[in-house]
C-alpha positions as CSV (number, residue, x, y, z in Angstrom):
1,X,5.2,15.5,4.2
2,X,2.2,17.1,3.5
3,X,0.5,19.2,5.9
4,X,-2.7,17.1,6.4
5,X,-0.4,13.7,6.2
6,X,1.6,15.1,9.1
7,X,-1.6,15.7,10.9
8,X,-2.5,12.5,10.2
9,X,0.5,10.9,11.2
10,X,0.8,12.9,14.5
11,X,-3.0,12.2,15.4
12,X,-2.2,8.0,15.3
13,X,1.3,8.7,17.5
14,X,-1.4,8.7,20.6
15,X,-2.3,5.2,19.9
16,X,1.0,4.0,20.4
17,X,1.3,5.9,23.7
18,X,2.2,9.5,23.0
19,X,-0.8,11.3,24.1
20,X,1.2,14.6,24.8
21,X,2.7,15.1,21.9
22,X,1.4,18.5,20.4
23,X,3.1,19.1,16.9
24,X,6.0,17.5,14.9
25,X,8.4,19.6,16.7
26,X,8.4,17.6,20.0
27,X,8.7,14.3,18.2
28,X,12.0,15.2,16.9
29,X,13.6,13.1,19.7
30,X,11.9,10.0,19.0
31,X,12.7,10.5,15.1
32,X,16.0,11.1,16.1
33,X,16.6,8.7,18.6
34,X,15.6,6.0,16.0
35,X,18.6,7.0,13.6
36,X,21.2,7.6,15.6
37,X,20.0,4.3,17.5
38,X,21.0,2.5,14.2
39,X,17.8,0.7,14.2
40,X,17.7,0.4,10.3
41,X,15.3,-2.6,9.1
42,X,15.1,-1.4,5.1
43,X,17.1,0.4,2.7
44,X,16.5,0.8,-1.5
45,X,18.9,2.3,-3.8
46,X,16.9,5.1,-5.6
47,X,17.4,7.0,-8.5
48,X,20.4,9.3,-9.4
49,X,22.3,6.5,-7.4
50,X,20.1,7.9,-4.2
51,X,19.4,5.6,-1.2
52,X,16.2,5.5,0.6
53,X,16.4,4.1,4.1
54,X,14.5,3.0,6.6
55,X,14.7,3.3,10.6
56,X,12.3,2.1,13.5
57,X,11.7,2.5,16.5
58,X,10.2,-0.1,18.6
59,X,8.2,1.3,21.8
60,X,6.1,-2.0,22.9
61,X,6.3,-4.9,21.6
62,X,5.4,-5.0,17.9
63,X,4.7,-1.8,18.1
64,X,6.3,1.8,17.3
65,X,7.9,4.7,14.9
66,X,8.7,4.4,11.2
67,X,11.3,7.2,9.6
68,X,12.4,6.7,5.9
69,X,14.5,9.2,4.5
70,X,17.7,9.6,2.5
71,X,21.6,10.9,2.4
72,X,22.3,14.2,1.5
73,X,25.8,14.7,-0.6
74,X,27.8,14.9,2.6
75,X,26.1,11.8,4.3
76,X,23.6,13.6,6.3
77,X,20.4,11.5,6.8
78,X,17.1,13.7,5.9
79,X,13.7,12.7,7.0
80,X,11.0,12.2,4.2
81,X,8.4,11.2,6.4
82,X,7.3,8.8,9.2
83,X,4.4,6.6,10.8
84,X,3.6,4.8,13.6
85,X,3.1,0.7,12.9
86,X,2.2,-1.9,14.3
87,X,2.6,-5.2,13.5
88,X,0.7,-8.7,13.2
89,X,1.5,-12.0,13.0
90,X,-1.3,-13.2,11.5
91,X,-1.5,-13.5,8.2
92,X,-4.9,-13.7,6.0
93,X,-3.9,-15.7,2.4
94,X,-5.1,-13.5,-0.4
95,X,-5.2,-14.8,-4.3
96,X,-7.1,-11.2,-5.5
97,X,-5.0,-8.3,-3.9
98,X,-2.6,-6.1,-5.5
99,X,-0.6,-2.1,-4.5
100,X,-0.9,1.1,-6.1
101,X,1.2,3.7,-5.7
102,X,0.9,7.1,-3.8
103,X,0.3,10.4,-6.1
104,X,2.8,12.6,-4.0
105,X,5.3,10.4,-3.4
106,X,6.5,6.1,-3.7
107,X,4.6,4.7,-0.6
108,X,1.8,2.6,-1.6
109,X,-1.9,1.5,-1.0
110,X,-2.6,-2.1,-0.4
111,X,-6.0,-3.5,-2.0
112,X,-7.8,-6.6,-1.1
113,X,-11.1,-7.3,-3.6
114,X,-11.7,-10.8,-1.6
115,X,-11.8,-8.7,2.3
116,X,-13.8,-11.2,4.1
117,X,-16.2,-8.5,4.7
118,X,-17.6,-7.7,1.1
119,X,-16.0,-4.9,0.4
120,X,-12.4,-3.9,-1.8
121,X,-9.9,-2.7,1.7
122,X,-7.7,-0.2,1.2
123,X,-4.6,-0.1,3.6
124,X,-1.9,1.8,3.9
125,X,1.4,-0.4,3.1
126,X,4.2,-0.4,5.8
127,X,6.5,-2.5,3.9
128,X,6.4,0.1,1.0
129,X,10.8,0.1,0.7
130,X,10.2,-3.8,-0.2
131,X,7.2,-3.3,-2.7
132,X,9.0,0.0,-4.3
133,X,12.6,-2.5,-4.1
134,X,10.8,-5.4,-6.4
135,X,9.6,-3.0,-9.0
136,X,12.8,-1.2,-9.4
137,X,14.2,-4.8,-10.2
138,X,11.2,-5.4,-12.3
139,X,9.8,-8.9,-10.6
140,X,7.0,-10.0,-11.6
141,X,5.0,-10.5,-7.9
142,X,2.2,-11.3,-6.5
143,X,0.6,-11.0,-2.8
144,X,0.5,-14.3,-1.0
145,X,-0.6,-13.0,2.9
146,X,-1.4,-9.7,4.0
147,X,-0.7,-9.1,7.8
148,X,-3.4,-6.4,8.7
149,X,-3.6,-4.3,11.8
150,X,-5.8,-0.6,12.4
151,X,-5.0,1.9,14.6
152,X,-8.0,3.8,17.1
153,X,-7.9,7.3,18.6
154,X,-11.2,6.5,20.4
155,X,-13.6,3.8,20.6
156,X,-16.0,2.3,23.3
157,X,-17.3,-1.0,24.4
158,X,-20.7,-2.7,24.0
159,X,-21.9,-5.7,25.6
160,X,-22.1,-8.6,23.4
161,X,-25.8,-10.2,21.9
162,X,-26.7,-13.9,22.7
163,X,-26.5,-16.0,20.6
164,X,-27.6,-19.7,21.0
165,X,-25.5,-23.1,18.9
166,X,-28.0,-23.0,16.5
167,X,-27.5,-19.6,15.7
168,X,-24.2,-19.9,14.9
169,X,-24.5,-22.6,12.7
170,X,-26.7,-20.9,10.1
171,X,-24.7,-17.6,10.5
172,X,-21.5,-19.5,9.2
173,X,-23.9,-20.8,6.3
174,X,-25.2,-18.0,5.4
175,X,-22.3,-16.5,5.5
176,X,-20.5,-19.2,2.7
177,X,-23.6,-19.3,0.7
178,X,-23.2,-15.1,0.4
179,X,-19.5,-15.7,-0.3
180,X,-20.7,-18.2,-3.7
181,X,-22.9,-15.1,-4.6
182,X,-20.2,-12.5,-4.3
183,X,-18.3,-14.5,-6.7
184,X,-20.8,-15.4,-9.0
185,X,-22.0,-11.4,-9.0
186,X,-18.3,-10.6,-9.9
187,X,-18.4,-12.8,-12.2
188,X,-21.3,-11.1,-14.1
189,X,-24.2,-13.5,-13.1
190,X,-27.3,-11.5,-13.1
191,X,-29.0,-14.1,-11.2
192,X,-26.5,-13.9,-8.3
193,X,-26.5,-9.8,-8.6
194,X,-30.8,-10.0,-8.4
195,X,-30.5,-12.6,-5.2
196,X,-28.2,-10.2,-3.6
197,X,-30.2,-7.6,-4.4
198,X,-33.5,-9.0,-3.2
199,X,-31.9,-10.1,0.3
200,X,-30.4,-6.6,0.9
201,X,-33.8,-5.3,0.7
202,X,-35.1,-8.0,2.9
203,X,-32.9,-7.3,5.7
204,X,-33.2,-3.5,5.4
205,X,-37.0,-4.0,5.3
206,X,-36.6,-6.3,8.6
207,X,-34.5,-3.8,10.1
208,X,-36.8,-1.0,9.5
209,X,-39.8,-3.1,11.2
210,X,-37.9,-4.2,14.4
211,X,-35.5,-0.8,15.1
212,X,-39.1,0.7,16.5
213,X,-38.8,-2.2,19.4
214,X,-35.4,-3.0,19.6
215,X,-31.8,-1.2,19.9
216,X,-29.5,-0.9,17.0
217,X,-26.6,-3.0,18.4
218,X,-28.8,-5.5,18.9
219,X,-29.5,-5.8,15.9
220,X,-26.3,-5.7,14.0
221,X,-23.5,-7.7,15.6
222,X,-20.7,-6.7,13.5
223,X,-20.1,-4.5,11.0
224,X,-17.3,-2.9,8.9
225,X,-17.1,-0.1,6.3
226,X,-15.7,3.0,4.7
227,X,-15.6,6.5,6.2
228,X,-14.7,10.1,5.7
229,X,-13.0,11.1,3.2
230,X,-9.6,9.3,3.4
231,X,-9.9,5.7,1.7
232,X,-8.2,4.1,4.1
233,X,-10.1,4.6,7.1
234,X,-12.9,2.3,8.3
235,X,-16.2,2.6,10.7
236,X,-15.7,-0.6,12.6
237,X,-17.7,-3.0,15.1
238,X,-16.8,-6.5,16.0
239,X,-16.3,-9.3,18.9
240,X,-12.9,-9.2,21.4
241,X,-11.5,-12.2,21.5
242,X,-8.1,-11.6,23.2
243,X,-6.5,-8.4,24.4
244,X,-3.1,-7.5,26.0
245,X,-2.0,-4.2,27.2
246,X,1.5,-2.9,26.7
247,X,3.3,-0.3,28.2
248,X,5.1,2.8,25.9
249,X,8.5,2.1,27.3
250,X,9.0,5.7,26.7
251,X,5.9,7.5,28.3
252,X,4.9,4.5,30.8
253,X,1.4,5.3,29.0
254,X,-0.6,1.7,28.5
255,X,-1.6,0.4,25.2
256,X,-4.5,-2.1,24.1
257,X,-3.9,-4.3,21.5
258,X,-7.7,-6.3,20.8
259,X,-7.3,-8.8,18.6
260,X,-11.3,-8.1,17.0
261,X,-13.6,-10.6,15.1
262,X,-15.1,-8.2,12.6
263,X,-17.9,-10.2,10.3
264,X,-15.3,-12.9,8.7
265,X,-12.3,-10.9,9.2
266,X,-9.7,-11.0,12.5
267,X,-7.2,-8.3,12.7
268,X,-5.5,-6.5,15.7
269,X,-6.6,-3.1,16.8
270,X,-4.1,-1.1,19.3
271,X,-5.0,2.0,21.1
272,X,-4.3,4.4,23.8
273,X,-6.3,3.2,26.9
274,X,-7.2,6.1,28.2
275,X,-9.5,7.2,24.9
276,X,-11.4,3.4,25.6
277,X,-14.9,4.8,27.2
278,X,-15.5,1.2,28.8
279,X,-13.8,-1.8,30.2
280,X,-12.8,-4.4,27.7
281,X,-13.2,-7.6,27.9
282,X,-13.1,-11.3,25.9
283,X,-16.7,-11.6,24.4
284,X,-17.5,-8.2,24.6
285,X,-17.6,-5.8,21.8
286,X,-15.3,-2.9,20.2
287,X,-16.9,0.4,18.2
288,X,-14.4,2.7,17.0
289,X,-12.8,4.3,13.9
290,X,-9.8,2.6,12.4
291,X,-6.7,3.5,10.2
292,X,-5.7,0.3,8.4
293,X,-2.7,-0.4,8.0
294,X,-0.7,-3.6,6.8
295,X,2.2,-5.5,4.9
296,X,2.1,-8.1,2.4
297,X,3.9,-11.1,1.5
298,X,4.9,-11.1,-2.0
299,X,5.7,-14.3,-4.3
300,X,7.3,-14.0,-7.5
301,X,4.4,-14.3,-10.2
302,X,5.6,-17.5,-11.7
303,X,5.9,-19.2,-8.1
């Protein structure tokens, strides 16, 4: 593991519940306790007869520690590296979505080009040992669902705009008409492309001339895209509509999980509690940064 990867890593353990932790040092319990727990859920044959494995370690429900490593000649397990995940059970059908691989080692990237929000999502895959299992058997597949979650170190709440029937209405057919454009701009119509165009102009003109009377988040009701430097993070704002809080059965320390309407999409977002700067609620809005995360369903390409 790299040294920014581990930091990485460590920084999303507080969303689970481990707040305290400091370094990788005092997660060496956890890491081990999943092993020697024998909670294996994956396990590849690699090459030079080598076998990657997989262990986890539940600490809420659908929620905890990832360790893969491997077998050194006299059966000792070594740990390659490890993440926290969470899991969904929710899965968004995808037709356009596909994995690369990792440059330092075989995890991989999943990609989405039809994310309900416009844009190509990265994610990082958890099921990697499955996707990296199919290619070394070289079978043709394909994505069918992806089951996507994100994971917050802070965030806050904002109240919610009103929003009347009527407004709803057009929203959803607006929104479907701007889907036919995407896929017609894709598809290398220049008409769609200067539509598109044209309207993003118009609404950052219209921004422009009400943001001297009104406030920002009452202008934009949801939103979701790219940032810093890793591709796999996200700037995010969108709706609650259900929340549960789990407990870390390890540190007693309470974790949200908001399921969040962002534009189109609906995905789960867990987080520590205590780095939530407001009281969250159905209805009521969630503003935070995200590490996606996610697994895919795969069908063989001729099914």
């Amino acid at each position: 593991m790299t040294k920014d990867e581990g930091e990485r890593m460590h920084k999303f353990l507080r969303s689970i519940g481990f707040s305290a932790l400091q370094n990788d040092r005092e997660t060496e319990f956890y890491l081990d306790r999943a092993i020697h727990e024998k909670y294996r859920t994956a396990f590849v044959a690699a090459e030079s007869g080598r076998v990657v494995e997989q262990y986890q370690l539940p600490v809420a429900p659908s929620m905890g520690i990832t360790v893969v490593g491997h077998r050194d000649p006299d059966g000792v397990f070594v740990r390659d590296y490890y993440f926290p995940y969470m899991h969904s059970y929710e899965g968004a059908r995808t037709e356009e979505a596909g994995i690369e691989r990792h440059t330092e080692r075989e995890t991989y990237a999943g990609i989405m080009e039809d994310f309900s929000s416009g844009i190509t999502l990265i994610f990082y895959l958890c099921n990697s040992l499955e996707a990296r299992q199919l290619k070394r058997m070289s079978v043709p597949i394909k994505p069918k669902q992806v089951f996507l979650t994100g994971m917050a170190v802070e965030g806050k709440i904002i109240l919610p705009i009103e929003k009347r029937v009527e407004d709803e209405e057009v929203f959803q057919q607006r929104k479907r008409e701007q889907k036919r454009l995407f896929d017609a701009a894709r598809a290398g119509d220049e008409d769609a492309i200067e539509t598109l165009t044209e309207t993003d102009m118009h609404i950052m003109s219209e921004i422009n001339r009400r943001i001297e009377e009104e406030d920002l988040y009452s202008l934009v009701e949801s939103s979701f895209m790219p940032t810093g430097v890793e591709c796999d993070q996200y700037a995010i704002l969108g709706e609650i509509i259900s929340l549960r809080i789990k407990s870390n059965v390890y540190t007693q320390e309470n974790v949200l999980d908001l399921k969040v309407q962002c534009n189109d999409a609906i995905f789960h977002v867990c987080m520590n509690e205590k780095d939530l700067l407001g009281v969250p609620a159905i209805g009521r809005r969630f503003k935070g940064t995200v590490w996606m995360q996610g697994e895919m369903e795969f069908l063989e390409e001729n099914k």
